[in-house]
C-alpha positions in Angstrom: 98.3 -10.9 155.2 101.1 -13.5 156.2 102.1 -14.1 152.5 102.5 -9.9 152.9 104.7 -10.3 156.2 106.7 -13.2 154.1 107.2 -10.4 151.3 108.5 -7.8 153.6 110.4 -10.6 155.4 112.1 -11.4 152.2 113.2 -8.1 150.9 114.5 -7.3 154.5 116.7 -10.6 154.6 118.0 -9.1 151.0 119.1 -5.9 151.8 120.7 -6.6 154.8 122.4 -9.2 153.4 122.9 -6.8 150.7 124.1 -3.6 153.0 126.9 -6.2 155.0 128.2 -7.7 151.6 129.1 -3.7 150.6 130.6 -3.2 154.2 132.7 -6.2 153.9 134.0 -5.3 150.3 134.2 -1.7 151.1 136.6 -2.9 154.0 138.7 -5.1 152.0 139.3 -3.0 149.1 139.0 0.1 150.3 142.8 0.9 150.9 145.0 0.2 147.8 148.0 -2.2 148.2 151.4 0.2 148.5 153.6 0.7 145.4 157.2 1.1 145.5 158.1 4.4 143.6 160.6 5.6 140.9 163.2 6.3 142.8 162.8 3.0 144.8 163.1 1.1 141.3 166.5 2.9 140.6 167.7 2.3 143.9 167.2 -1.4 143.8 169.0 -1.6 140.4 171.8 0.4 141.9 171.9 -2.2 144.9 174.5 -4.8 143.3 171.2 -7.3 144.1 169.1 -9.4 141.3 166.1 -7.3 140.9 162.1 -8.4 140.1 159.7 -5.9 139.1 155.8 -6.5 138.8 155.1 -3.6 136.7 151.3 -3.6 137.1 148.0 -1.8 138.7 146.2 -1.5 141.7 142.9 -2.0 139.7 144.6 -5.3 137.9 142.9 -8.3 139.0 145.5 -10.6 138.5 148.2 -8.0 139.7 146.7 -7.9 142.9 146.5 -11.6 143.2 150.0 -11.9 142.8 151.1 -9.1 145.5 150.9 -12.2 148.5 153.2 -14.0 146.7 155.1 -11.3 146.0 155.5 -10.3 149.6 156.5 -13.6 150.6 159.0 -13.6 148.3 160.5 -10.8 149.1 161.1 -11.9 152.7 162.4 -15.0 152.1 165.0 -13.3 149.9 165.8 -10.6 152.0 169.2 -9.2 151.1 169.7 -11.4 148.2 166.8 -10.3 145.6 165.1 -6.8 145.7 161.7 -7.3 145.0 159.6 -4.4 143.4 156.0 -3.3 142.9 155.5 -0.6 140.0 152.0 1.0 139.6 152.0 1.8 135.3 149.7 4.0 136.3 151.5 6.3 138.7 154.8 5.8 136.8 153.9 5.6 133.0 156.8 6.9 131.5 158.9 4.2 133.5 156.5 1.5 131.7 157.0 3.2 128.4 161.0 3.2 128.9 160.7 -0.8 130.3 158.1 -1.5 127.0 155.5 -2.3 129.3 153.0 -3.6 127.1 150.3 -5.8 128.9 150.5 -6.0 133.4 151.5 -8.4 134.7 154.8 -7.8 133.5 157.3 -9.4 135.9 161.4 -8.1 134.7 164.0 -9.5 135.9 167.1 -7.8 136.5 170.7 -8.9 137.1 173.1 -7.6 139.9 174.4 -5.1 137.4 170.6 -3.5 136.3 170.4 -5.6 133.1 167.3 -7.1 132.0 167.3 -10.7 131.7 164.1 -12.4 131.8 160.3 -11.0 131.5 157.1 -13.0 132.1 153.6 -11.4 130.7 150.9 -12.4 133.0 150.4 -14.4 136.5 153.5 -15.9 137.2 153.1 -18.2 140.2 155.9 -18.6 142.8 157.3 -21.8 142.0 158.1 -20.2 138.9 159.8 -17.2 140.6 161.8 -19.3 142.3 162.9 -21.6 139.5 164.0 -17.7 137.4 165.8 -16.7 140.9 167.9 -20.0 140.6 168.8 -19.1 136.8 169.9 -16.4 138.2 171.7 -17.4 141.3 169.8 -15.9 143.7 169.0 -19.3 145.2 
């Protein structure tokens, strides 16, 4: 009998640890981080600013990973760099037209629209930074 209560003790501890571990993910992922749209992207190449695009996907672990950094980034260079998020899956034909072959894809755009650097992958902020002094942001 008490290895049968230490059974039904067991299982109990499991699926309530279980049943929180879904609330807490459920919570955290339930809402989608915001994209900017089409018209946002041609915009922001319009804006006389330098201009970095993370063409990538809601569902892209390594997109999502980057969207913190990409937020602080765009603070701290608040009306000097436009900084862009692009889902490839809302906007495919504006991934076909930038050759958006594998997301992350990072593009960076000059004051006048014109491409001038692209990273494939994670691209951590340091490196950001170091492409935004190339490019005279900083």
């Amino acid at each position: 009998m008490r290895q049968r209560n230490s059974i039904i003790g067991a299982i109990l501890i499991v699926v309530l640890t279980g049943a929180s571990l879904f609330y807490v993910l459920q919570k955290t992922t339930a809402e989608p981080p915001d994209s900017n749209t089409e018209g946002d992207f041609l915009n922001a190449l319009k804006s006389g600013m330098p201009v970095l695009v993370d063409f990538g996907s809601n569902s892209c672990i390594p997109c999502r990973q980057m969207r913190p950094i990409l937020h602080e980034v765009k603070k701290e260079y608040s009306g000097k760099a436009e900084v862009l998020v692009i889902d490839v899956y809302k906007y495919q034909s504006l991934a076909r037209e930038h050759k958006v072959r594998m997301i992350p894809t990072l593009t960076f755009f000059d004051s006048n629209g014109k491409e001038v650097h692209r990273h494939q992958g994670f691209m951590s902020k340091n490196l950001i930074l170091e492409q935004f002094k190339k490019m005279g942001v900083i």
